[in-house]
DSSP file (Angstrom, degrees, kcal/mol; ACC not computed):
  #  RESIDUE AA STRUCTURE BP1 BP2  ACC     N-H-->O    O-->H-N    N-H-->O    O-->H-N    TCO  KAPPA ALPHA  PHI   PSI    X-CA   Y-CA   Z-CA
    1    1 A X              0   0    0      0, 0.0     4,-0.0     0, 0.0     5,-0.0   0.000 360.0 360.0 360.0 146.6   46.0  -25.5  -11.5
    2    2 A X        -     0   0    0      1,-0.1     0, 0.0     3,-0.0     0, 0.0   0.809 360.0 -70.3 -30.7-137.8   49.4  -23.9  -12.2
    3    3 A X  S    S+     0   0    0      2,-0.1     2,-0.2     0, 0.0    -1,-0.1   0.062 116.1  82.3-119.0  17.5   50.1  -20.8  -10.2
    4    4 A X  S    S-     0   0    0      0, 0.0     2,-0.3     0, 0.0     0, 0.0  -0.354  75.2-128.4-131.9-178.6   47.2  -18.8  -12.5
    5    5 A X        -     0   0    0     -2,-0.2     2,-0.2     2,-0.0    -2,-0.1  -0.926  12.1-155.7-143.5 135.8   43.8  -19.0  -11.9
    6    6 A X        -     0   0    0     -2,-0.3     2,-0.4     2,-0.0     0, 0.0  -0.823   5.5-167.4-122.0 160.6   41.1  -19.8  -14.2
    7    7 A X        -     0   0    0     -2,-0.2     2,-0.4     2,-0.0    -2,-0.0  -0.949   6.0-172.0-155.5 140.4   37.2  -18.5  -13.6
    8    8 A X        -     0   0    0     -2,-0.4     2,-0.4     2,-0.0    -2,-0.0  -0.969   5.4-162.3-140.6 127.1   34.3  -20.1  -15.9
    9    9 A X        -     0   0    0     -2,-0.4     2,-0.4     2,-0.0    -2,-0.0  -0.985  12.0-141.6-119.0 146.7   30.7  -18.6  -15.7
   10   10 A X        -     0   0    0     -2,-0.4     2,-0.4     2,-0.0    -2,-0.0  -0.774  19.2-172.8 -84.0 123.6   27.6  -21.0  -17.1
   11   11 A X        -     0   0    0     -2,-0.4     2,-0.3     6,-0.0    -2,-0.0  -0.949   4.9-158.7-138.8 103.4   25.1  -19.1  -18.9
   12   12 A X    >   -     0   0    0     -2,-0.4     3,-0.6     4,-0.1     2,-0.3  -0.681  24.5-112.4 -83.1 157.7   21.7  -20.7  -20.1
   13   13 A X  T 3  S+     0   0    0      1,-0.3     3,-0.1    -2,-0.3    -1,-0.0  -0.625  95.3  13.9 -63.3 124.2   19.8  -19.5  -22.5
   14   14 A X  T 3  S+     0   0    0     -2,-0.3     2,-0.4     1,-0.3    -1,-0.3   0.812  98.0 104.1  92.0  20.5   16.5  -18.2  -21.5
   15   15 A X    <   -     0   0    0     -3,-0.6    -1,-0.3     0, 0.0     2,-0.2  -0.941  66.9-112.7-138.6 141.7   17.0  -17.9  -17.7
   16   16 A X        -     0   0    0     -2,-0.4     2,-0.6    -3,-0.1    -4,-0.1  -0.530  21.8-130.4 -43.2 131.1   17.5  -15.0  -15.4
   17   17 A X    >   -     0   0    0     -2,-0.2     3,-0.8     1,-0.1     4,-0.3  -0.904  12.8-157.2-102.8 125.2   20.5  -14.7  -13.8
   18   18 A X  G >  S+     0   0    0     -2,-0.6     3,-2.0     1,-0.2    -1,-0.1   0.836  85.8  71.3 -66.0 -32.1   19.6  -14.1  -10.0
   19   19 A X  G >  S+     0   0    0      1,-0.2     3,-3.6     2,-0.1     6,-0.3   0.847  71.4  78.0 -62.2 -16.0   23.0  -12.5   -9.5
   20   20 A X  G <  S+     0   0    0     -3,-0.8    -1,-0.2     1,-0.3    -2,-0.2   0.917  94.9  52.5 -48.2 -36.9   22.5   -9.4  -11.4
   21   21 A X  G <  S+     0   0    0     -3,-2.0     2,-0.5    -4,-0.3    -1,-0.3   0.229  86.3  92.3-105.1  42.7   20.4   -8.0   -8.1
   22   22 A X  S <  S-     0   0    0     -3,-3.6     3,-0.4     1,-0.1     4,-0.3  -0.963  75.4-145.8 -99.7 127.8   23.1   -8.7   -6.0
   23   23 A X  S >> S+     0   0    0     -2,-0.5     4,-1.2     1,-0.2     3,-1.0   0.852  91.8  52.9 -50.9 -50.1   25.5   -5.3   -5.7
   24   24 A X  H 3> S+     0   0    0      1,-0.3     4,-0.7     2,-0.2    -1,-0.2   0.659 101.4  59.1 -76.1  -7.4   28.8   -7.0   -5.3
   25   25 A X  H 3> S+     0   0    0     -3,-0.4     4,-0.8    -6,-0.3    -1,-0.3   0.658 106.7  46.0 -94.3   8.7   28.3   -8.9   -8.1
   26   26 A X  H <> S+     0   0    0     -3,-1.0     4,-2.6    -4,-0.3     3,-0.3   0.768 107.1  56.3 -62.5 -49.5   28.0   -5.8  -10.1
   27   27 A X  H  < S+     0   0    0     -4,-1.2     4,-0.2     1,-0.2    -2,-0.2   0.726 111.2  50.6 -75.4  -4.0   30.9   -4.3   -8.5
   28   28 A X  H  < S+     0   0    0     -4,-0.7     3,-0.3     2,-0.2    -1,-0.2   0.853 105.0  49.6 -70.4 -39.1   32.6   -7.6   -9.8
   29   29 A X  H >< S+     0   0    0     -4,-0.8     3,-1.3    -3,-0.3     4,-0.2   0.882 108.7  56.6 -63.8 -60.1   31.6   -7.5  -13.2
   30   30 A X  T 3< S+     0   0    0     -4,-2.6     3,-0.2     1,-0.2    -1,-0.2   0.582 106.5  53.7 -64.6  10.9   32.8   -3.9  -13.3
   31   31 A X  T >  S+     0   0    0     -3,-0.3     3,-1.3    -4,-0.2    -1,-0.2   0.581  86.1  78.5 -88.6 -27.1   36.2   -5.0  -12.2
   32   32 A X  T <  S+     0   0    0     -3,-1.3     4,-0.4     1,-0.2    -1,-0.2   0.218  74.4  71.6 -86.6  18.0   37.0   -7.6  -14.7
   33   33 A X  T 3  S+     0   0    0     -3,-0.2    -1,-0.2    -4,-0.2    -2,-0.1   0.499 106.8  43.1 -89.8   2.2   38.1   -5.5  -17.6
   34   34 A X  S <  S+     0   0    0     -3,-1.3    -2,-0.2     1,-0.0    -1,-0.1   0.005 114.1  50.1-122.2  30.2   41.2   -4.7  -15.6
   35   35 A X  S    S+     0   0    0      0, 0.0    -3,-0.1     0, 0.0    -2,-0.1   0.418  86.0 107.8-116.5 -10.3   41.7   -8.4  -14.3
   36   36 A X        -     0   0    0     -4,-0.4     3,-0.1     1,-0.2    -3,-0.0  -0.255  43.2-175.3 -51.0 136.9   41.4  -10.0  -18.0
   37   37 A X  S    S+     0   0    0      1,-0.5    -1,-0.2     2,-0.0     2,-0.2   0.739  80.6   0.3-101.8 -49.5   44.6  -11.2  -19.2
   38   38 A X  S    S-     0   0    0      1,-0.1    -1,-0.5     0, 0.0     0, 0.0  -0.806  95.7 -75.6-135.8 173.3   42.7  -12.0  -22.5
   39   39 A X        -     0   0    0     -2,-0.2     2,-0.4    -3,-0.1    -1,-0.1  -0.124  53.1-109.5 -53.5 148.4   38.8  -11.6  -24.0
   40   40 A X        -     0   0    0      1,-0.1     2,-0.9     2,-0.0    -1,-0.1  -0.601  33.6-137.1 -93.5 149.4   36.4  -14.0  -22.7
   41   41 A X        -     0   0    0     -2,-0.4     2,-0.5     2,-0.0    -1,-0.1  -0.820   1.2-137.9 -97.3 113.2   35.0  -16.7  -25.1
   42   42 A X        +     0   0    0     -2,-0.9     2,-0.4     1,-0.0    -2,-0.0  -0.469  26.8 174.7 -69.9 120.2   32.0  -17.9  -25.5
   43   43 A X        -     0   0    0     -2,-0.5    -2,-0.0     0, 0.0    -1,-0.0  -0.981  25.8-131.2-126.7 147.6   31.4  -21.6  -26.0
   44   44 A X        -     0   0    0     -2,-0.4     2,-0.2     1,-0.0     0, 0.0  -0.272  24.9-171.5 -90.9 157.4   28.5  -24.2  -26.4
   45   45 A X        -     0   0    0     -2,-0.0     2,-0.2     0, 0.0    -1,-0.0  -0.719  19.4-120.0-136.0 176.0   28.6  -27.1  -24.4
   46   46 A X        -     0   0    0     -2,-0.2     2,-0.7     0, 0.0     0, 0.0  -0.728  22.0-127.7-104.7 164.1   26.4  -30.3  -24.5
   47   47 A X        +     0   0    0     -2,-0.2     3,-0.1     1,-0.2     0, 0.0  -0.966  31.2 173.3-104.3 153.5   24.5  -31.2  -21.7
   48   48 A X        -     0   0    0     -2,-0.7     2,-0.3     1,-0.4    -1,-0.2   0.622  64.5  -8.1-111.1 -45.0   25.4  -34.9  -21.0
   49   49 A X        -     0   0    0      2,-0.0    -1,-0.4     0, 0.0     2,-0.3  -0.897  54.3-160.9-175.7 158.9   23.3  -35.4  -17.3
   50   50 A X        -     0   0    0     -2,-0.3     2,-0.3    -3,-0.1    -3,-0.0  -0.939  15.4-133.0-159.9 139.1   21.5  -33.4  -14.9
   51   51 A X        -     0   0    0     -2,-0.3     2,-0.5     2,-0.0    -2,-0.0  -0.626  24.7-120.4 -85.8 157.8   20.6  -34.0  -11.5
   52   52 A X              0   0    0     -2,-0.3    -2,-0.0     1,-0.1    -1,-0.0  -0.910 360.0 360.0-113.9 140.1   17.4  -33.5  -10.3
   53   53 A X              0   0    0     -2,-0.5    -1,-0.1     0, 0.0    -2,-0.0   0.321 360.0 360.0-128.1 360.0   16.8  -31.2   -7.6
């Protein structure tokens, strides 16, 4: 990447996200309306593959 930084978060449908009951990632979340350069977009992706764990 350039000299910018890019951040992507993955959200399924239908799952709990584990981070919510972690604290700093609360204090992260409230941090990112003053680190947006622009609004975030949602888009659907396919899945293609999965490993199996």
């Amino acid at each position: 990447m350039p000299s910018h930084r890019t951040w992507s978060a993955l959200i399924a449908d239908g799952i709990e996200n584990p981070l919510s009951a972690i604290q700093e990632f609360g204090e992260f979340q409230a941090g990112l309306k003053d680190w947006l350069a622009a609004p975030p977009s949602a888009e659907r992706f396919e899945v293609r593959g999965a490993y199996a764990t």
